[in-house]
ROLUMZA-301871 format. One record per residue (C-alpha): x, y, z; residue in three letters. Coordinates in pm, whole numbers, plus 50000, padded with zeros to 5 digits. Example, Ala and Ser with C-alpha at 12.3 -4.5 7.8 and 13.67 -1.06 7.14 Angstrom:
BEGIN
512304955050780ala
513674989450714ser
END
This chain:
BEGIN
912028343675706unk
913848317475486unk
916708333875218unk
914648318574876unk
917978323374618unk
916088303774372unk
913588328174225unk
914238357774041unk
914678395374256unk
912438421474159unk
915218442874014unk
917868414873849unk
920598439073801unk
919948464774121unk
923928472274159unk
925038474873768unk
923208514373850unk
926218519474108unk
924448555074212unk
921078542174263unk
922058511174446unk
923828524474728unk
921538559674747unk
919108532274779unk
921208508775036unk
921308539075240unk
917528548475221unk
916528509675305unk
918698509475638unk
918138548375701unk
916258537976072unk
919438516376150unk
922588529176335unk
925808523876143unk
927958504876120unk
925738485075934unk
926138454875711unk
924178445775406unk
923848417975181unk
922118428174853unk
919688404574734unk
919798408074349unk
923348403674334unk
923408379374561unk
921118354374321unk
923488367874034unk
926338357574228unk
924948323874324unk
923668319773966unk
927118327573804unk
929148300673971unk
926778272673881unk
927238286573557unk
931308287473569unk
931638254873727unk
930128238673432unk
927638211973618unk
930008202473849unk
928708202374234unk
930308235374441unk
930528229174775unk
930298258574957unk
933408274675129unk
931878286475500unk
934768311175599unk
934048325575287unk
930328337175427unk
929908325775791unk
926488334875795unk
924298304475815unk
921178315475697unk
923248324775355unk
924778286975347unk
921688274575380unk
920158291975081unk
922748288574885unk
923088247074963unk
919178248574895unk
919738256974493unk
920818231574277unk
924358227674201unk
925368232074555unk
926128203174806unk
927988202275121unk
930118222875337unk
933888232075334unk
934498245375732unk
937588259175815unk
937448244176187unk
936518212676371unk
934548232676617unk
932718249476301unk
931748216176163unk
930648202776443unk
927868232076450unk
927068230176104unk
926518192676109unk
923778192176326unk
921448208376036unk
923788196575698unk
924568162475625unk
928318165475436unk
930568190275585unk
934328187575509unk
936948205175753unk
939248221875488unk
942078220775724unk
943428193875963unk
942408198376355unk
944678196676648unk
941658204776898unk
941508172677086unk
938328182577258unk
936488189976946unk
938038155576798unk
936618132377116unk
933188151377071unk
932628142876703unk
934028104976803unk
931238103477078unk
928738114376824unk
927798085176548unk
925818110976355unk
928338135176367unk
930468110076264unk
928848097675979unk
928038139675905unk
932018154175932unk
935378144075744unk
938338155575903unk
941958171075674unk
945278151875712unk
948288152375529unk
950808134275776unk
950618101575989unk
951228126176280unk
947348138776243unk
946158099276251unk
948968096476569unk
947068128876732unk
943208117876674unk
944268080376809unk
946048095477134unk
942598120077208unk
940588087777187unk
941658050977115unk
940218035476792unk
938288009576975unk
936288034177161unk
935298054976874unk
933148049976501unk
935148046776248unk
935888087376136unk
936188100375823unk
939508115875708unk
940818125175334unk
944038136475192unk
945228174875126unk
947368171774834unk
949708197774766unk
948418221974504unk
951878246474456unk
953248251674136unk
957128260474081unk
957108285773797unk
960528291873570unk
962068319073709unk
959308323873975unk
960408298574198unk
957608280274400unk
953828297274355unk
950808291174589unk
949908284774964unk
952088265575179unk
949718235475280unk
950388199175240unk
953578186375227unk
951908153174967unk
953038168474654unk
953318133974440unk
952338100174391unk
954398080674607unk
953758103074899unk
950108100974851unk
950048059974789unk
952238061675144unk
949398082975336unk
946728061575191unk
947868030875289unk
948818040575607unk
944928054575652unk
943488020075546unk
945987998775717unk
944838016176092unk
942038004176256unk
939398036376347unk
939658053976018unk
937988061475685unk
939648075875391unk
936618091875186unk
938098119474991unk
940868139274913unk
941358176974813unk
943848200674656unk
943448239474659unk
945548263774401unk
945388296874540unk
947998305474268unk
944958301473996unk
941958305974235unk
943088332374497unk
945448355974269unk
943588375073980unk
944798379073647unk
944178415373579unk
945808436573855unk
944898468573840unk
947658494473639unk
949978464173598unk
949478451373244unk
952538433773204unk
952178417673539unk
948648406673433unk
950188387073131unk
952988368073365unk
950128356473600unk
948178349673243unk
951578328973147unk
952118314673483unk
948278303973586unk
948058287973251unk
950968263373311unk
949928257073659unk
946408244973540unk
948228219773284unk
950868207273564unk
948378200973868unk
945558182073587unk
948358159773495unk
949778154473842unk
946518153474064unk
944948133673816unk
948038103673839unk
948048113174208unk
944158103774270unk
944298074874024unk
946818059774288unk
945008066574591unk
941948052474409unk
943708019974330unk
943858017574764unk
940048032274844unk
937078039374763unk
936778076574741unk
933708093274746unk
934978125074632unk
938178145874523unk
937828183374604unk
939678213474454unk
939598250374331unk
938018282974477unk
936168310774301unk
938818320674133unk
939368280673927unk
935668271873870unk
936278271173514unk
939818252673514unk
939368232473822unk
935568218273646unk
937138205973369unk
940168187773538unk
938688148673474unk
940098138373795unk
937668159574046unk
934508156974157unk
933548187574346unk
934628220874303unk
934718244574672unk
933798276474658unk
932118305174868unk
933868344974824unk
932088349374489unk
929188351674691unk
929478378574871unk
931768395974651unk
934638410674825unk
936628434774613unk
939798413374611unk
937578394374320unk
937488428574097unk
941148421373953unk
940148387573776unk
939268388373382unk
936978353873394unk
934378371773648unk
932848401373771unk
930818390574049unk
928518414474182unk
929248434674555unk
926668418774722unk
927588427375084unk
929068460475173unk
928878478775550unk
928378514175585unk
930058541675842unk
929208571776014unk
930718603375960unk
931328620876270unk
933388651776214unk
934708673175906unk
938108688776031unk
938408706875723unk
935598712775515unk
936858693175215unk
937328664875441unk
934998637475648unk
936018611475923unk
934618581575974unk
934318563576288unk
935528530576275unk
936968515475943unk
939788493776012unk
938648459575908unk
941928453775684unk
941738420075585unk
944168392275616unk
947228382775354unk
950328404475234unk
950188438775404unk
949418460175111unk
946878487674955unk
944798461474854unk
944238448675197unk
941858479175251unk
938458482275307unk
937568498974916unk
935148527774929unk
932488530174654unk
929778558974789unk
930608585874716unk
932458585874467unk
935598604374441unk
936728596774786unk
939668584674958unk
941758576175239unk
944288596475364unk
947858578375317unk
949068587775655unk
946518569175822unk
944598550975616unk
941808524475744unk
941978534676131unk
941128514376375unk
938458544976571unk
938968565776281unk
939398570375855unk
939758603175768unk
938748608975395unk
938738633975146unk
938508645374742unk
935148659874608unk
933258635174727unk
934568638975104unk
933848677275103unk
929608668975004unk
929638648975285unk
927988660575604unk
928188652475990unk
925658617576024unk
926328609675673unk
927478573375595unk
929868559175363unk
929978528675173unk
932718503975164unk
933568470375007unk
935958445175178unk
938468431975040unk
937668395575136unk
934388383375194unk
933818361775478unk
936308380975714unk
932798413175736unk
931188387075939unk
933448383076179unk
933158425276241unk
929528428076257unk
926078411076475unk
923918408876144unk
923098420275792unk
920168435975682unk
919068414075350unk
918018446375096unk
915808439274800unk
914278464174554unk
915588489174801unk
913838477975119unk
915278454975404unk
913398424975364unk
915388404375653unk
918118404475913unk
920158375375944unk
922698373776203unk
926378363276154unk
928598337076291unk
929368361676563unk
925638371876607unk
924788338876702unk
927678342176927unk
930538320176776unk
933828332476691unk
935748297576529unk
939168315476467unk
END
């Protein structure tokens, strides 16, 4: 069965009921042994819906490591709006561009193997562009396989998206070190002047507007410095990618300029200078998304756990749990439960890797075979701990669609 994102669920706003949805997550996928994975339809389409909306018009192309379940890309690249692919590895891309047409590696490759198999492939080729930010990665690709054996490959520019904040010092990922216009004239020329290259595109991520929210939970006056800070960052990077992409322009022809995440849709659209905005964890939903004031996407994939023993009887533990996701070791970095409500982890061990103990009122209801619902806190990072998801809509599984590592691929 085909994903069809493009017609309207049966029950539009399944999950805003928060006890009804997950009672009724739990009766759908009653006949399947946990841990089990889910991706709810209805707030899936919501989800998919709401970014076209944020992005204004502009064309999101969809952020794989984000989801890294195909059938899910491929729904979502079948709505309008939607176009292309942002992979996270040459080996990835390679995959996806036997089925999609445009697929952007959002970082640059080192995999020589993976570099001599897209040069040996003219529709692959034509199909992939490959991330640099330093003559070095143009040095690499020509030393895995000379120019004169190989198409022509694609390649565009990671500017530098950081922002250094008054008193906050430097703000955002550490990426590419192309921060202004004379380093990115430099690159470009140095592209176009080598024989064996391309230079399509070029893209610039701000995690410091798209990957931090604005509304961290109890911190109110932290909120308004990220409020103060984000604001300033969107008016320094329109003004500097926009003279920064005007140069490169001036040297080739590029067919697009890429930048934001779920997070920017709104700020990123509206920067004159871009053409496509990337995005993919507002998707799924993960619960890292909850602390952000211009969204609420829906928690359209969740996974569920066994309990298998109650050493007290106010308590339940869970087997399994300890899919902590990547970033700053910290609270939020947990998997967040949501059914039942009113319980929680227990501080001295937390999200365990065989185990989670849990307890508060809604630990002691709980019974031996019981499951629990939790959120991650990213969204693509699930995949990587489960074979499939069951697709639920108006509380019955309608399809199972496997992940990345059900079909078997694990990319990084």
């Amino acid at each position: 069965m085909t994903l069809d994102l493009s017609r309207t669920p049966a029950n539009p706003g399944a999950w805003r009921d928060g006890q009804r949805y997950w009672r009724g997550l739990t009766a759908a996928t009653a006949d399947r042994e946990p841990p089990v994975a889910v991706i709810g339809l209805e707030a899936l389409v919501h989800n998919a819906r709401d970014m076209l909306r944020r992005a204004g018009g502009m064309p999101i192309r969809v952020a794989s490591k984000s989801i890294r379940v195909r059938a899910v890309q491929d729904a979502v690249l079948a709505l309008r709006g939607y176009a292309g692919v942002l992979a996270y590895t040459l080996p990835e891309a390679l995959w996806l561009a036997e089925t999609v047409t445009d697929v952007v590696v959002g970082y640059p490759s080192v995999d020589r193997a993976a570099i001599r198999a897209l040069a040996a492939d003219e529709k692959l080729a034509a199909r992939v562009t490959l991330m640099i930010d330093s003559v070095e990665h143009l040095d690499l690709i020509d030393a895995a396989i000379a120019p004169g054996a190989r198409p022509a490959l694609r390649v565009a520019i990671e500017l530098d998206a950081s922002y250094t904040a008054p008193g906050l010092g430097r703000l955002g990922v550490w990426r590419s070190p192309i921060s202004t216009v004379s380093q990115a004239e430099a690159l470009a020329h140095a592209v176009v002047s080598r024989p064996g290259f391309a230079l399509v595109g070029m893209m610039a991520y701000e995690s410091q507007i798209a990957g931090v929210g604005n509304r961290p939970a109890g911190k109110p006056a932290m909120g308004r410095v990220i409020d103060w800070m984000q604001s300033r960052s969107v008016a320094e990077l329109a003004e500097r990618r926009g003279a920064v992409v005007a140069a490169v322009r001036r040297i080739a022809e590029l067919e697009f300029v890429n930048g934001g995440g779920t997070g920017s849709l709104e700020s990123t659209s509206a920067d004159p200078s871009v053409t496509e905005v990337a995005a993919g964890s507002g998707l799924f939903g993960g619960h890292l998304f909850d602390t952000y004031s211009r969204f609420a996407p829906a928690p359209a994939a969740a996974f569920a756990l066994a309990v298998v023993r109650k050493p007290r009887p106010e308590m339940a533990t869970l087997l399994g749990g300890g899919w902590v996701a990547s970033g700053p070791p910290a609270a939020d970095r947990l998997p967040e439960i949501v059914w039942p409500r009113n319980t929680r982890m227990q501080a001295r061990e937390m999200a365990g890797e065989v185990q989670t103990p849990l307890s508060g009122r809604g630990a002691a209801a709980l019974r031996t075979g019981d499951r629990v619902w939790l959120r991650h806190t990213k969204s693509g990072e699930l995949s990587e701990h489960v074979n499939e998801f069951c697709v639920v809509e108006n509380e019955m599984v309608i399809d199972v669609v496997p992940s990345y590592r059900g079909e078997g691929k694990a990319f990084l």
